[in-house]
RODO-2510 file (C-alpha; in nm, 4 decimals, decimal comma):
residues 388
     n   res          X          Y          Z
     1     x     9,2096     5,5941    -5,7919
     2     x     8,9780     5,8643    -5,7244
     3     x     8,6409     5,7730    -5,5817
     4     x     8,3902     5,9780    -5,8012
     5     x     8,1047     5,8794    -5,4946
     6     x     8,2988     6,0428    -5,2016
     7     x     8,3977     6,3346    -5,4130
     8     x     7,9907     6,3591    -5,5346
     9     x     7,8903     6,3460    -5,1450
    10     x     8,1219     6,6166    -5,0675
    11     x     7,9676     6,8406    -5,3128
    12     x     7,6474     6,7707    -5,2110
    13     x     7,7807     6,9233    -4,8672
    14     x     7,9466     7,2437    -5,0071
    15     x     7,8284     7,5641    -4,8517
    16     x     7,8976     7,8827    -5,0222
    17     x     7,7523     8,2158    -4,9000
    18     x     7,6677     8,5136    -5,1316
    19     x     7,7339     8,8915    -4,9931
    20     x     7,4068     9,0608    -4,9754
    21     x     7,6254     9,3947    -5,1169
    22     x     7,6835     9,2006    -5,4106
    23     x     7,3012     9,2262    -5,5409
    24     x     7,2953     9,6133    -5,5188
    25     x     7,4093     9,8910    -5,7432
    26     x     7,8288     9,8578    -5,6665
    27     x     8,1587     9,8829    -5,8351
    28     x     8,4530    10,0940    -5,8354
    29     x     8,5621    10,3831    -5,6474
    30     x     8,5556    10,5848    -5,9616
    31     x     8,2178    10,4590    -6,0225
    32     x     7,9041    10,2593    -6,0032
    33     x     7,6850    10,1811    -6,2999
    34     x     7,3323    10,1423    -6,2298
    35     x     7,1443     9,8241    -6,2825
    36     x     6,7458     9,7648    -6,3245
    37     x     6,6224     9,4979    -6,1049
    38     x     6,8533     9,5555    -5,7786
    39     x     6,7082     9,5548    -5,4695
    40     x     6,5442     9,8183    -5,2708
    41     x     6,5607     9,6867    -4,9164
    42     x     6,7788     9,4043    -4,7258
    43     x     6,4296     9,1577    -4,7796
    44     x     6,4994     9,1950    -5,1817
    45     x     6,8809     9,1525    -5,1315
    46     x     6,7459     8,7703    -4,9543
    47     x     6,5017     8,7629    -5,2061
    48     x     6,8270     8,7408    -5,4840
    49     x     7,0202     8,5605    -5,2895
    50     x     6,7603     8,2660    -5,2366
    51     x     6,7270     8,2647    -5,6489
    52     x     7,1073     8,1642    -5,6253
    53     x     7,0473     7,8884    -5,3736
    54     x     6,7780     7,7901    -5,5341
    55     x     6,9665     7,7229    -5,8869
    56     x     7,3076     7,5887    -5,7324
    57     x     7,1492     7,4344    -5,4452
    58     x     7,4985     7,5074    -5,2392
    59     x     7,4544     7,8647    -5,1780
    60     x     7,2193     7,8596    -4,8508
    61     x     7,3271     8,1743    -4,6535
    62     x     7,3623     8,5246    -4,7438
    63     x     7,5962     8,7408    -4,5460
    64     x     7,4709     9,1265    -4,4433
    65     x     7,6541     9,3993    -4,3794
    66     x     7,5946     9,6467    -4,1637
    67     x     7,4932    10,0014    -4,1958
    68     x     7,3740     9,8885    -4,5270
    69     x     7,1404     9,6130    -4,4124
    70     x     6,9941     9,8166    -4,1199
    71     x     6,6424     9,7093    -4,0406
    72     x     6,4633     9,7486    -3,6933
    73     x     6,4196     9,4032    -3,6480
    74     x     6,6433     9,1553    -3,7167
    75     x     6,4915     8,8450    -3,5740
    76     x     6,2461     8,8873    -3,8940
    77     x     6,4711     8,9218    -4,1182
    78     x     6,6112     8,6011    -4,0015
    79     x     6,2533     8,4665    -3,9873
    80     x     6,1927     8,6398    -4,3644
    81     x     6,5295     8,4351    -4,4952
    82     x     6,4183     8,1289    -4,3472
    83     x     6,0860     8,1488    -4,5352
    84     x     6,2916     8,2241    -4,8390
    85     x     6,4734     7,8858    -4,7873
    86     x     6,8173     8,0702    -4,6983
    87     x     6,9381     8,1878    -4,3656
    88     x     7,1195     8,5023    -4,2401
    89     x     7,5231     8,4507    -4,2234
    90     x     7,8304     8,6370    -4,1463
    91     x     7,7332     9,0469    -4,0372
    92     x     7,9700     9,2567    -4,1613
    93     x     8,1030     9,5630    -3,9544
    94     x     8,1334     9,9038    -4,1605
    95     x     8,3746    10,1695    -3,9828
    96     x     8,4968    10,2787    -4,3365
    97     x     8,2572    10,5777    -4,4790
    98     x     8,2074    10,7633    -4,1847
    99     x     8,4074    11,1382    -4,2146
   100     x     8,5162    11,0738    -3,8641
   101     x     8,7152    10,7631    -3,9895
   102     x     8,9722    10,9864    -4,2309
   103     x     9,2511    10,9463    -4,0072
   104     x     9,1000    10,5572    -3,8703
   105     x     8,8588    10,3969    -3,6863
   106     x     8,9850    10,1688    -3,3831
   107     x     9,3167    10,3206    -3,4430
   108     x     9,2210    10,6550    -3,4610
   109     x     9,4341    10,8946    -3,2604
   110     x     9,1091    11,0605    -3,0897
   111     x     8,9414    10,8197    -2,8388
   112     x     8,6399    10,9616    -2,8812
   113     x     8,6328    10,8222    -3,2681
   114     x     8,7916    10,4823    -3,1892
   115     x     8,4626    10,4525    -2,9099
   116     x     8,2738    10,4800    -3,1886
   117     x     8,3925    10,2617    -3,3760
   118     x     8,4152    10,0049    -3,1048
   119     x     8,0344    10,0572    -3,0585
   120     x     7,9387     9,9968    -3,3760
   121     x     8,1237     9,6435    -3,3990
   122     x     7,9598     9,5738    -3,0426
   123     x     7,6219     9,6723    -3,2147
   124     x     7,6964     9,4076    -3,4427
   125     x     7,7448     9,1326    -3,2443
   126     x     7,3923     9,2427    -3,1134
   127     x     7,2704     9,1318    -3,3963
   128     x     7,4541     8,8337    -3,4351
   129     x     7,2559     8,7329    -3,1546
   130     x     6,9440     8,8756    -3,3018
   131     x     7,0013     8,6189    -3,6242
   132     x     7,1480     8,3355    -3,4803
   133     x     7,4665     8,4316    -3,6542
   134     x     7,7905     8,2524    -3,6101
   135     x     8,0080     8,4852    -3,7889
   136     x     8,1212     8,8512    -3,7411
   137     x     8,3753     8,9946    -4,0079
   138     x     8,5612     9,2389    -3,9049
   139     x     8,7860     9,4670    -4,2370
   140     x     8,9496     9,8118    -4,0988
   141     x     9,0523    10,0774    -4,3631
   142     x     9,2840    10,2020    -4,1111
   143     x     9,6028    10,3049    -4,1583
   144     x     9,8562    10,5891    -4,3048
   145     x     9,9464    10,7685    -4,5938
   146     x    10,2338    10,9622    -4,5010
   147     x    10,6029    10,8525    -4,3018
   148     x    10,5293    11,0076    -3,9542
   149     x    10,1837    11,0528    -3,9843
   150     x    10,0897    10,8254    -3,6512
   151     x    10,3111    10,6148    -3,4176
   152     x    10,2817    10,2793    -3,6024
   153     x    10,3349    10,0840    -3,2416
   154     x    10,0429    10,3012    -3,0972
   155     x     9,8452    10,1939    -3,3288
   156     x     9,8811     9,8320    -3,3163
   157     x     9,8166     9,8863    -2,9056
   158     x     9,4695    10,0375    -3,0106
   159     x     9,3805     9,7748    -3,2646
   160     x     9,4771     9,4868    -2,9767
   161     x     9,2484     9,6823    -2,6975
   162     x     8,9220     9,6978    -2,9870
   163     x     9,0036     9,3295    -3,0645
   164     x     9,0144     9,1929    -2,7336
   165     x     8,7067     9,4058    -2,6431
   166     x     8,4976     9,2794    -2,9272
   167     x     8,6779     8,9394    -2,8328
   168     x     8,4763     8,9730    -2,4696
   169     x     8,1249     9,0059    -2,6022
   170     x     8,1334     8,7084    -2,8018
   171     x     7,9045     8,4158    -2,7099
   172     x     8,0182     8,0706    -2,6694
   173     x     7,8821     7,9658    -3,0097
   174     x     8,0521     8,2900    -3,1904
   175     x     8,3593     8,4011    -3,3664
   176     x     8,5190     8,6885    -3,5010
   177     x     8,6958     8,6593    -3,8694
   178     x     8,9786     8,9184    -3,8916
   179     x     9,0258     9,0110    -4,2217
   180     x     9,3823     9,2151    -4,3811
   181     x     9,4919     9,4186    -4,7396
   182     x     9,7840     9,4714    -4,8053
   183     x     9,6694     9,8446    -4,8916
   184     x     9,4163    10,0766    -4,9726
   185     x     9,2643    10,3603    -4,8958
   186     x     9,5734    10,3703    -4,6826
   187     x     9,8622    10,3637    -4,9303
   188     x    10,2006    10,3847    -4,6298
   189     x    10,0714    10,2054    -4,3701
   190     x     9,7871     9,9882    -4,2962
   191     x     9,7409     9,8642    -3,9710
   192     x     9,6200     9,4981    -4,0617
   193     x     9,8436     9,4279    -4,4308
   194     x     9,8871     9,0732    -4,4089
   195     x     9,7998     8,7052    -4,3060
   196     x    10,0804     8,7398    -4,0448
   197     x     9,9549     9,0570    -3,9070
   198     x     9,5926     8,9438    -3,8814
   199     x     9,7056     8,5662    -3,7332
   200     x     9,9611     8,7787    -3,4553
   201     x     9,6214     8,9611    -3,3056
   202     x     9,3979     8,6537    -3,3578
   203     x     9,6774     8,3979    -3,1917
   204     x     9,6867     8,6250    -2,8229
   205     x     9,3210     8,6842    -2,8371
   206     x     9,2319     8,2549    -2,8469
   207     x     9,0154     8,0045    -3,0583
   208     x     8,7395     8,2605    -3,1280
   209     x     8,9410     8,4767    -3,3159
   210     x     9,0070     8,3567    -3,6501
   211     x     9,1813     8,4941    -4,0034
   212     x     8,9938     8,5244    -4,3145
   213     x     9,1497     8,4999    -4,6629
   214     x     9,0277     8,7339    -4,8666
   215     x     9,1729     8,6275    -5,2607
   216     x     9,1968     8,9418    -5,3938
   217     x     9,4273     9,1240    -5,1163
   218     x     9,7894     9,0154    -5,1827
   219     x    10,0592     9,1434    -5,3228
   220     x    10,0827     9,0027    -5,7143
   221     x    10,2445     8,6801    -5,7257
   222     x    10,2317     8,5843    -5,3421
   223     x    10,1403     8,2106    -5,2662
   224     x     9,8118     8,2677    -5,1316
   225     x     9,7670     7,8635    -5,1046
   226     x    10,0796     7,8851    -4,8931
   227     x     9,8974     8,0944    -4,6393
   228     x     9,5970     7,8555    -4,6472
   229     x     9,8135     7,5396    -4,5538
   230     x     9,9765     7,7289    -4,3171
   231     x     9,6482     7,8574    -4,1257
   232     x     9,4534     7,5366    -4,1652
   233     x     9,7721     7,3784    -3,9668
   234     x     9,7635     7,6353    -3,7018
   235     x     9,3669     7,5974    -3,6732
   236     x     9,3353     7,9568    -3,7578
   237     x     9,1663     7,9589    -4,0807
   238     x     8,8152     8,1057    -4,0273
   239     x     8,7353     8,1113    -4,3677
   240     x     8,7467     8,3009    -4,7297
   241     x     8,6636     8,5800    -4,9094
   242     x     8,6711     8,4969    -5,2379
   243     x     8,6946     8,7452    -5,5312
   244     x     8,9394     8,7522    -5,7786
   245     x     9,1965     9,0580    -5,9580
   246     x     9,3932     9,1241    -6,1789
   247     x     9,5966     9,4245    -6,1074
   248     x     9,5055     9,5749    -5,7405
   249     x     9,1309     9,5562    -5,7420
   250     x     8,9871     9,2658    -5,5869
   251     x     8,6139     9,2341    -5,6574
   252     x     8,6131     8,9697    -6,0138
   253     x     8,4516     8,7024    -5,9821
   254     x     8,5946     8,4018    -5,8304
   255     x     8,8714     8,1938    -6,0438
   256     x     8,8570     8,4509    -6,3212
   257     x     9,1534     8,5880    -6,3126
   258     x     9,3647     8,2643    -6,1991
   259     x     9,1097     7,9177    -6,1951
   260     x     9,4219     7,7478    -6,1450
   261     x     9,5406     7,9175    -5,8378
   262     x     9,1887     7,8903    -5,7306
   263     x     9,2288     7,4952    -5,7223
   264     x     9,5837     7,4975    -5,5617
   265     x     9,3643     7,6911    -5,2750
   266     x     9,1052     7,3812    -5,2653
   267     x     9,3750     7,1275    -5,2908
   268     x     9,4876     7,2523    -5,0079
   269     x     9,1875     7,2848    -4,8166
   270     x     9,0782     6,9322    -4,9197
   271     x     9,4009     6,7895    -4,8084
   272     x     9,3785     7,0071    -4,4726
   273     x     9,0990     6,9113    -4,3805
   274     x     8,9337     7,2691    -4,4032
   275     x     8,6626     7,0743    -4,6177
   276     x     8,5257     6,9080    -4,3437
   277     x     8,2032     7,0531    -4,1584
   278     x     8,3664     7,0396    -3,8124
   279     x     8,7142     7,2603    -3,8821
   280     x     8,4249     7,5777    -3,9273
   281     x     8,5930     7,7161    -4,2247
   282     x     8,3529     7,9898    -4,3961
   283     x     8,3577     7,9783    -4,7945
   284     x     8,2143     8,3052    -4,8672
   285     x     8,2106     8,5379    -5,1663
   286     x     8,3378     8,8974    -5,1531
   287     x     8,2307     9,0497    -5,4633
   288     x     8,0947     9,3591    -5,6315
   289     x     7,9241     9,3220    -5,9800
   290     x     7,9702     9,6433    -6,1609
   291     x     7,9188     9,5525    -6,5330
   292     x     7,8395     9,2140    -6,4935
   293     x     7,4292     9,0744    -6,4328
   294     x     7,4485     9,0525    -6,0114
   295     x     7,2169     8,7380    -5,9668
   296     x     7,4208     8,5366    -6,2240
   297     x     7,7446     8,7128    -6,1806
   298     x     7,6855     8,5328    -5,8225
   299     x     7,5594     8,1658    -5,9780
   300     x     7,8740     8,1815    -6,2081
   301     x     8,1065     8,2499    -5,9206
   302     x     7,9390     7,9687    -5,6973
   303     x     7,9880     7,7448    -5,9961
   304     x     8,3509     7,8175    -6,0397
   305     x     8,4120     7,7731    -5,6815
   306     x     8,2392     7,4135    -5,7064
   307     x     8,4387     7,3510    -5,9949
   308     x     8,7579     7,4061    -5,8438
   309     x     8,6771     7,1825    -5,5515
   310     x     8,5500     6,9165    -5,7673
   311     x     8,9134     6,9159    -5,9230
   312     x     9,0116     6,8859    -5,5746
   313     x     8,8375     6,6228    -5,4269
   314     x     8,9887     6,3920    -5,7591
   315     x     9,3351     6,4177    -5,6940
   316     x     9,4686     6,0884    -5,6707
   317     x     9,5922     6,1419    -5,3023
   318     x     9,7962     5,8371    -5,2223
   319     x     9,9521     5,8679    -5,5951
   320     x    10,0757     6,2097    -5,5546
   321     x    10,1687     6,0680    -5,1747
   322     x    10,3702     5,7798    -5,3548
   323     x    10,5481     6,0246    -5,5843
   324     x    10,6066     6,3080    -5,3438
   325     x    10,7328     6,0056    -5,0948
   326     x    10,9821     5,9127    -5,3546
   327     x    11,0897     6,2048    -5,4462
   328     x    10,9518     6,1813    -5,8419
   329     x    10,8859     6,5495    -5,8767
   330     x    10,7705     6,5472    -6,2542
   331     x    10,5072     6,2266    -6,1473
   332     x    10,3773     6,4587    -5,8284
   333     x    10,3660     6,7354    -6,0646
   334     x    10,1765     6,5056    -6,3261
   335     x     9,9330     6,3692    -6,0597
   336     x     9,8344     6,7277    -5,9369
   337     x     9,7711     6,8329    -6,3171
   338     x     9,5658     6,5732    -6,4219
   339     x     9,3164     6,6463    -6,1832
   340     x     9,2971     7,0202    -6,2345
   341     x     9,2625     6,9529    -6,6309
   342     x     9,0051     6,6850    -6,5451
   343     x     8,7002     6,8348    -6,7212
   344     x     8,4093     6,8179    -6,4086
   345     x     8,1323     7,0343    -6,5671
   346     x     7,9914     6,6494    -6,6732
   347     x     8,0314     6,5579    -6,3353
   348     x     7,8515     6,8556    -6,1623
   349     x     7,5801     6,8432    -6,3968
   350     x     7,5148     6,5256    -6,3202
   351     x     7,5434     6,5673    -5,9352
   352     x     7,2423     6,8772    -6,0000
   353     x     7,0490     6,6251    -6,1759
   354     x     7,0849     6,3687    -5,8940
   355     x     6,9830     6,6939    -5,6212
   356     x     6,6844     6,7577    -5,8403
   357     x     6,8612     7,0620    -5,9881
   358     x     6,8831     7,1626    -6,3323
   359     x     7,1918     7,0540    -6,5060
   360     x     7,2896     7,4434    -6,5938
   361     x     7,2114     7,6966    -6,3233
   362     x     7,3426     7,9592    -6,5623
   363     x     7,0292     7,8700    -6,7845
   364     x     6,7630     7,7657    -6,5497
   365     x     6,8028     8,1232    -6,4003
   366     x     6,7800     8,2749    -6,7325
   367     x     6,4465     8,0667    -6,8146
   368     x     6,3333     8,1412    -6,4941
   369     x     6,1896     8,4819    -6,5778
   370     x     6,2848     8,6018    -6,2552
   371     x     6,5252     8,8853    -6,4129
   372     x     6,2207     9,0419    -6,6002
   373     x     5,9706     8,9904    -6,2968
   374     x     6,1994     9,2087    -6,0947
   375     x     6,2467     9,5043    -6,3277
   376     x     5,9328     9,5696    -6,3103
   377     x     5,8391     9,5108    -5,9061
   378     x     6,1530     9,7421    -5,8602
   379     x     6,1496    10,0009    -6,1230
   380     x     5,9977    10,2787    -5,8405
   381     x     6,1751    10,3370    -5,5420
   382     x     6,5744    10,3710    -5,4275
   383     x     6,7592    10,1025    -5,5432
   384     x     7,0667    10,0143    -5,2583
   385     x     7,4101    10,0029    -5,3381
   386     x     7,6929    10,2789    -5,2694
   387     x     7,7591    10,6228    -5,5043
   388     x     8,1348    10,6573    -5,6744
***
């Protein structure tokens, strides 16, 4: 039997953190449809992101990225968060829409362009320390589009010296989060294209470096919760990105493309113990709202994450341990499905209720009046976000 309690005090301890990107005018390459109401500034972005925390009650840290969050001081914008009853989390490094990146960034063949590169991710860890950040994420576009383009050994060689340089300035109480795709925008090579790749750099480098799972950046059909078992085992699993596709994009929202495979992921991050506080896995979002409302396309994907883990944390374990034990595969299999077609929206309402939360985040935002209040503060000015 499942103990609803336990499972209801885990919740209560969930931590999800919303992309500040994700509150802006984004999208597509091909392009971005304008929204009223997004932020102007990185202070806005927090602004949003607090209206998610405050709804779900399980979203307390917004992640920035980095040139898009510049500010001149960072210490108050950690100080501004705090006031907003959030806090600043993983910085995200950008060497990706520079012109001198066509050809890469820490792979580059000209040294001069991989040094710049190298200083920006160094910058960033400057303000890691700036925010009290634990986190830096590190994604690289690079890679090739042609057979013979670049030495493909070379360029692992480069990506190993930035790594173990960025590896260096780290503080005791830091980490770096490699990320990987398996391609795109470079469509022969790409010089981090899978978990294995990413967990080869991060294994030689030592416990700081760590491999995030981004959900959207497999190839279709590969066993993503495979790869999470596999990390959490190895102590390598630094946390998620979690988006959902699908064809090749990757910036849905969370368990709408696949909510089951989105619980085999928890299941196995319950049962590794990645749901505990001490293993340090991150359970971000990683996602771009282009025709969906941002502020509740981000409480809807926070909710679906919750759900998922609430599925989760009611597997009967030492049934599907009896079954799996005796080799009854149809009663494992049986086990496992009853919990993921347990209905928990009941459940979570209820836990919001207990946390002083209203039962449906979806519709307390909505009431809130928060949407129209912005529209109008924001209609002047530059909105931020990215142009496709």
């Amino acid at each position: 039997m499942t103990d609803i309690s336990a499972a209801k005090d885990a919740l209560r301890r969930q931590h999800i953190e919303t992309p500040s990107w994700a509150y802006g005018n984004s999208g597509t390459r091909f392009k971005v449809f304008a929204q009223r109401g997004v932020p102007r500034t990185p202070q806005e972005k927090i602004d949003d992101a607090a209206q998610v925390h405050r709804f779900t009650g399980v979203a307390p840290s917004v992640a920035l990225h980095i040139p898009w969050d510049t500010v001149d001081d960072y210490g108050a914008l950690a100080a501004y968060a705090k006031e907003r009853g959030v806090q600043i989390g993983a910085i995200n490094t950008n060497v990706f829409q520079d012109d001198d990146y066509m050809l890469g960034s820490v792979t580059n063949p000209d040294p001069a362009i991989r040094r710049k590169a190298l200083d920006h991710l160094l910058e960033c860890v400057d303000i890691m320390d700036a925010t009290g950040s634990r986190d830096l994420k590190l994604w690289f576009s690079d890679g090739t589009n042609y057979p013979g383009q670049d030495d493909i050994r070379a360029r692992q060689d480069r990506m190993a010296e930035a790594l173990s340089a960025v590896y260096e300035r780290l503080g005791d109480h830091q980490r770096f989060l490699l990320e990987y795709k398996l391609f795109e925008p470079a469509f022969y090579t790409t010089d981090l294209p899978d978990w294995g790749t990413s967990y080869a750099h991060c294994l030689k480098l030592g416990p700081k470096a760590q491999v995030v799972v981004d959900t959207g950046h497999h190839a279709p059909g590969t066993n993503i919760e495979f790869i999470v078992a596999f990390l959490l085992r190895e102590g390598k699993l630094g946390g998620f990105d979690f988006n959902s596709r699908f064809y090749a994009d990757d910036d849905l929202m969370v368990g709408a493309a696949d909510p089951f495979q989105l619980f085999r992921i928890m299941h196995e991050v319950v049962q590794g113990g990645g749901y505990d506080p001490e293993t340090g896995v991150a359970f971000m979002l990683d996602q771009c709202h282009n025709i969906e409302p941002k502020i509740q396309g981000q409480i809807r994907s926070v909710m679906n994450v919750q759900e998922a883990t609430a599925k989760a944390l009611l597997v009967d374990t030492a049934a599907l341990r009896a079954a799996q034990g005796s080799g009854d595969v149809l009663g494992a299999n049986a086990v496992f499905m009853d919990a993921y077609n347990t209905d928990v929206r009941p459940l979570l309402a209820e836990l919001r209720e207990e946390m002083g939360l209203d039962a449906d985040p979806i519709a307390a935002y909505l009431a809130s009046g928060y949407y129209e209040k912005v529209i109008e503060e924001r209609k002047d000015g530059q909105a931020a976000g990215w142009g496709a």
